[in-house]
N, C-alpha and C positions, 0 to 999 in steps of 0.2 A: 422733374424740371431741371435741364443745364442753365443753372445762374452762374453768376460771376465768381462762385465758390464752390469747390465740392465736398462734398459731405468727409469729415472726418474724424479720427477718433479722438472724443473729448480730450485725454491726455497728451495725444500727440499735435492737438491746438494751442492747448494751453504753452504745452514746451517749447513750439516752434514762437510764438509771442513771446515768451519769457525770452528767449535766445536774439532775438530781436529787438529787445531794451522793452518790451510794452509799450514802448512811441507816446510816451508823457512827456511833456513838454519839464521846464529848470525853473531852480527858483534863483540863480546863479550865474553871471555873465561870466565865460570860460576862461581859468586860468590860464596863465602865460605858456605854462608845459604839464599838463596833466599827467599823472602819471597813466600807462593804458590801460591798469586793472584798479586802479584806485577811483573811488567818486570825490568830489570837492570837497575839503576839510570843511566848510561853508555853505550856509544856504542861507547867507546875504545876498540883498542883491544890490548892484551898483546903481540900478536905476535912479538917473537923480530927482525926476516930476514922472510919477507913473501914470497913464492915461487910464483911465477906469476901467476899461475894457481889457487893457494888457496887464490890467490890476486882479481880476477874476483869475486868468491865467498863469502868473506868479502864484497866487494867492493858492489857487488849487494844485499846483505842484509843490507848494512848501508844504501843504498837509501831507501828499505821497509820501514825501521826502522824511516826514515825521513820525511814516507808519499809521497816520490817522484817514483810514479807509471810508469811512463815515465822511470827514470832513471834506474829503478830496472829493468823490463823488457826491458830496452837494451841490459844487461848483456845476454841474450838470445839467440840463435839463429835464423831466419825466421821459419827454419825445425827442429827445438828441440822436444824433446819427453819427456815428465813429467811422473811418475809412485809414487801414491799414496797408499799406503799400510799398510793395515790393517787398514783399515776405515769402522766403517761401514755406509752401509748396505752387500755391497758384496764383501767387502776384498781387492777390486783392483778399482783404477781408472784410466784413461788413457789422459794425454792433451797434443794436437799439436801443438807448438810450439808458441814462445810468443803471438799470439794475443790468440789461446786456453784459456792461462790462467790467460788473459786479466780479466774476469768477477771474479775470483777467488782472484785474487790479490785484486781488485776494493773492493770489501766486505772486503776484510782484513783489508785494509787500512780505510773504513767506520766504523772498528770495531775496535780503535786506537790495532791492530795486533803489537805485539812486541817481538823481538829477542834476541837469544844467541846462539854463535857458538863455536862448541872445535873442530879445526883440528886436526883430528887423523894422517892421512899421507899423501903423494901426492905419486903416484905410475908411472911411466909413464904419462898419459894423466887422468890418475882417482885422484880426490879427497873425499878421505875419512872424513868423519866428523857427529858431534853427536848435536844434537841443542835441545833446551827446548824454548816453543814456550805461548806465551799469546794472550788471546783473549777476548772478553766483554763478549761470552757466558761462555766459561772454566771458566773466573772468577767466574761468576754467578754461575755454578754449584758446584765449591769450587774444579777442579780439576787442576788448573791452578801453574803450567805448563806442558802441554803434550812436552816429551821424544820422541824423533825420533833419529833414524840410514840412515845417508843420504849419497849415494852415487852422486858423479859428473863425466862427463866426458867434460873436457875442449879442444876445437879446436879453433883456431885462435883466441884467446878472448873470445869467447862466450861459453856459456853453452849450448852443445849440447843434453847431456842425464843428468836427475833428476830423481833419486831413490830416497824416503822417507818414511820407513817404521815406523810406529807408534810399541814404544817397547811394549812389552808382559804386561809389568809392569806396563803401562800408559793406555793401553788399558782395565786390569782390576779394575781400577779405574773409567777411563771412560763408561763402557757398562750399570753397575748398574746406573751410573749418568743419561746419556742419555736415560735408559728406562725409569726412574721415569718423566722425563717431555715428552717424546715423545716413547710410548709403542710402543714391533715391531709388526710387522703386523702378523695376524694370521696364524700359520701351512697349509699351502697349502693341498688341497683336493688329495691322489694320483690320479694320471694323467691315463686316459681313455685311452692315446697313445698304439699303438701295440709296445710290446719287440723288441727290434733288437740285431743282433748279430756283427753289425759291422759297424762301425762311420769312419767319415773322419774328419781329424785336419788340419788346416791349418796355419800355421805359415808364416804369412805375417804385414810386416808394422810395425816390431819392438813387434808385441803381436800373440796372437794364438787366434783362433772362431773355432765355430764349427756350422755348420747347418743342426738340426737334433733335433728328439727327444730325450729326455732327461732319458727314461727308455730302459735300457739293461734286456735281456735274462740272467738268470742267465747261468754259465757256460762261454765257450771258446768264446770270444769276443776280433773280430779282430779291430785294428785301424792301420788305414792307415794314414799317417803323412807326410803330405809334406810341403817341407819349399827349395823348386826349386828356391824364388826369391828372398832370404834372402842371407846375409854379413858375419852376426858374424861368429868366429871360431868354436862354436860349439853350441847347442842347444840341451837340454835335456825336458822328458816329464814324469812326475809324479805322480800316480794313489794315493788317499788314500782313507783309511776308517780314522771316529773319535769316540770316544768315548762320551755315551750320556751328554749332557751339553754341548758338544763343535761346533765350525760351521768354516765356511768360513773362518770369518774375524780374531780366534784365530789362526787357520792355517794361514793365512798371513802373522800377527804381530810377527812370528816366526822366518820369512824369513831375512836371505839366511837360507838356512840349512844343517850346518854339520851334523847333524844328529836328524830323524824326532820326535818333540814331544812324552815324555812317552804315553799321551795320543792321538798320534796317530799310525796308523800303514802303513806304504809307501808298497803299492803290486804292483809297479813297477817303474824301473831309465835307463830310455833308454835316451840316448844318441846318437846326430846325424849329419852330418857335414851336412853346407850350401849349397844348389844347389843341395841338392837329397830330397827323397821321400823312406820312409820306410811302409813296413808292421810288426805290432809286436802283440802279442797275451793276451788278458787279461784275466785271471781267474775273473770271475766277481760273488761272490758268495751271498754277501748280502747287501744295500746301506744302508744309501749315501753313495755314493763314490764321489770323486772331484777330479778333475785334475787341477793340472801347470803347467805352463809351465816356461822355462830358459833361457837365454841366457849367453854366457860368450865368453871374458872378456869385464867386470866385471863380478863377477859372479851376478845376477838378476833375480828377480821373474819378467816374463813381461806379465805373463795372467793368468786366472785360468776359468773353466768350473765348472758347475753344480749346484744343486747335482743332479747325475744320482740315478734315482732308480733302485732297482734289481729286476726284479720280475719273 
């Protein structure tokens, strides 16, 4: 199946997350002038009335921050859902609930991993917040601290949903850094597959897949979209082209999006409630194309496809 991730080697997951800060939120409102390769002498935090909910996520980052792995991932829920974004290799990652991100934390913690948090707001059951993140590799590479936009969703204590999108700004620091020690993989060969005129989307399990080839028919390209066994209030799906130099994972790092990068262009915003099944039409004129997929509320990048050729 092509999902929103592709299969990769254990180690070279782990590495590319470690290199990325692990996208844990701070226990820590950001000094005046940090130094880049240093973490906060401190993991006070200035909060002066913490609201309970942005209390869990303090709470659970001071344990990272203390090396207590147990502690940290209790904050979690059994059925949590993690979203990693704008990492590369493919812009999105996806982990199930605390033991998922069991092996990711473990590295963190092996790689003295260190935090800083700024609550933006607490909304309902959403915790907004912005964190800057250290790691023994970031240091190494002189980009230390990677910038993340993290959303929470807090039930009964525990953190059920983790959104942590790596910013625009961190990530173009980090992609030149990351090619010079680990160059990316060579331009894929186009694909021998027969053109199709019309794909099925599945939105299940809090992400979207798809199973199918990856080259469209140029022209009127049907996608059938179903999301019969899904919750949220609403879910939308989002087609683009990029401009040359750009990929996946700058699309990601973008995310949410009011409105789609200069250097991109969105050729479609369909929108669609839970417990139906649409059919909707794509002008498919020349690739890559890629698609995301959304969920809201919050609102959330929770998958992405591709890239489709056009041929």
């Amino acid at each position: 199946m092509k999902t929103l991730f592709k299969d990769l080697a254990v180690f070279l997951l782990i590495l590319v997350l470690g290199m990325t800060g692990c996208n844990a939120p701070a226990t820590q409102s950001p000094p005046t002038q940090p130094p880049s390769t240093q973490p906060p002498a401190s993991a006070a935090t200035e909060v002066a009335a913490v609201n309970p909910l942005s209390d869990v996520v303090l709470k659970m980052a001071e344990r990272m921050n203390a090396g207590d792995l147990e502690g940290s991932l209790g904050y979690f829920a059994d059925d949590s859902v993690t979203y990693f974004v704008g990492m590369p290799p493919t812009g999105m990652e996806i982990y199930r609930g605390k033991e998922g991100l069991r092996p990711v934390w473990e590295e963190c913690i092996g790689s003295h991993f260190k935090m800083e948090v700024q609550i933006v707001s607490v909304v309902g059951d959403v915790v907004n917040a912005k964190s800057k993140t250290w790691h023994d590799f970031t240091r190494q590479l002189g980009v230390a601290p990677n910038e993340f936009v993290e959303t929470y969703v807090v039930k009964d204590g525990k953190i059920a949903l983790y959104s942590s999108v790596l910013t625009e700004e961190s990530l173009a620091r980090f992609k030149p850094a990351l090619a010079a020690v680990m160059p990316p993989e060579p331009t894929a060969a186009p694909s021998t597959d027969t053109p199709v005129s019309e794909i099925n989307v599945i939105i299940s399990d809090d992400t979207c897949s798809y199973d199918g080839t990856l080259v469209l028919k140029a022209g009127e390209v049907k996608v059938n979209v179903d999301a019969t066994g899904e919750d949220k209030k609403a879910y939308g799906l989002t087609f683009f082209s990029l401009d040359p130099g750009k990929d996946i994972v700058d699309l990601m790092a973008t995310t949410p999006l009011p409105s789609p990068p200069s250097w991109s262009k969105m050729l479609t915003l369909w929108e669609m409630s839970p417990g139906t099944s649409e059919t909707n039409t794509l002008t498919a004129a020349e690739g890559p194309l890629y698609l995301v997929c959304w969920s809201k509320p919050p609102d959330l990048a929770i998958g992405n496809v591709g890239p489709f050729e056009v041929k």
